[in-house]
C-alpha positions in Angstrom: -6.4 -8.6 7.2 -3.8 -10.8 6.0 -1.2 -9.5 3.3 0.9 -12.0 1.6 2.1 -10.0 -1.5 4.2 -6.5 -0.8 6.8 -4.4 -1.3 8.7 -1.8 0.3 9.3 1.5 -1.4 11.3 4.1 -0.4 11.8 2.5 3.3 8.0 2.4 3.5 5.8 -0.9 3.5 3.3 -1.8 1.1 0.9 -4.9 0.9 -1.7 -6.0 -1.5 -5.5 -7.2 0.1 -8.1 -8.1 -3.1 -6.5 -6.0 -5.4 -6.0 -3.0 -3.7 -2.7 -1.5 -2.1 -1.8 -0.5 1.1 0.8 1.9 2.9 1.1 -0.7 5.9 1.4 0.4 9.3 5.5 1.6 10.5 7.3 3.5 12.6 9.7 5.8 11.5 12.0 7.2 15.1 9.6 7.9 17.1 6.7 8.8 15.1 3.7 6.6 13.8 1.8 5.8 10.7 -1.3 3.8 10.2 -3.1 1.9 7.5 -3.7 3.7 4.8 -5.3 2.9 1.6 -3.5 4.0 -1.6 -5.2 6.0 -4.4 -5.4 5.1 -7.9 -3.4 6.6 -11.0 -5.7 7.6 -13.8 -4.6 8.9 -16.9 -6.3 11.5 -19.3 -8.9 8.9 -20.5 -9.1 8.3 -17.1 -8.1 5.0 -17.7 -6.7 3.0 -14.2 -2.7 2.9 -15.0 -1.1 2.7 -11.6 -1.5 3.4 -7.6 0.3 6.5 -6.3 2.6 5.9 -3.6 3.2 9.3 -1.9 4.0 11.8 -4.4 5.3 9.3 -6.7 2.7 7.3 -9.8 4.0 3.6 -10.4 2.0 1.9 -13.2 0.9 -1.7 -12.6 4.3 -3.1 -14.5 6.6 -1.1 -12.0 4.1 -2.7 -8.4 4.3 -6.4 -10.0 8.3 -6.0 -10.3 8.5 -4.6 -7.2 6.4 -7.5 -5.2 7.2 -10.2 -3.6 5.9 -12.6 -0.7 5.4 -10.9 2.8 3.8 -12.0 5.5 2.3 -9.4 7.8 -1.2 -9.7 9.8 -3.2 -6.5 10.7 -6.1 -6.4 13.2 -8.7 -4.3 12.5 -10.6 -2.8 15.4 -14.2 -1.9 14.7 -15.5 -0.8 18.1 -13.3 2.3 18.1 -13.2 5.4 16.1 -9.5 5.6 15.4 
């Protein structure tokens, strides 16, 4: 998977791959994070607004101001559980 539009948000990488976001893979001392897929904001009408980024909501205004071009590649590996 290749991302070529991101951001980083509170010292944490994000990437955009068909229209979805992404918490990219990072280290942080010496622990670990993987991919993860971000979930969508919905509001009352349950209308799609934003994509929550930990405990925080940005709506779709806030993401575009916030990207810009990255380049980061991520392997995927299929033959192994984890």
């Amino acid at each position: 998977m290749r991302y070529t539009k991101g951001f980083t948000y509170q010292g944490k990488p994000y990437g955009w791959y068909k229209k979805e976001l992404y918490k990219l893979p990072f280290e942080n001392g010496k622990r670990g994070y993987n991919l993860l897929k971000c979930s969508k904001w919905l509001d009352k009408n349950e209308k799609h607004v934003g994509f929550k980024l930990g405990s925080d909501r940005k709506s779709f205004a806030q993401l575009k101001k916030m990207t810009h071009d990255i380049d980061v590649e991520i392997k995927e590996h299929k033959d192994t559980p984890f």
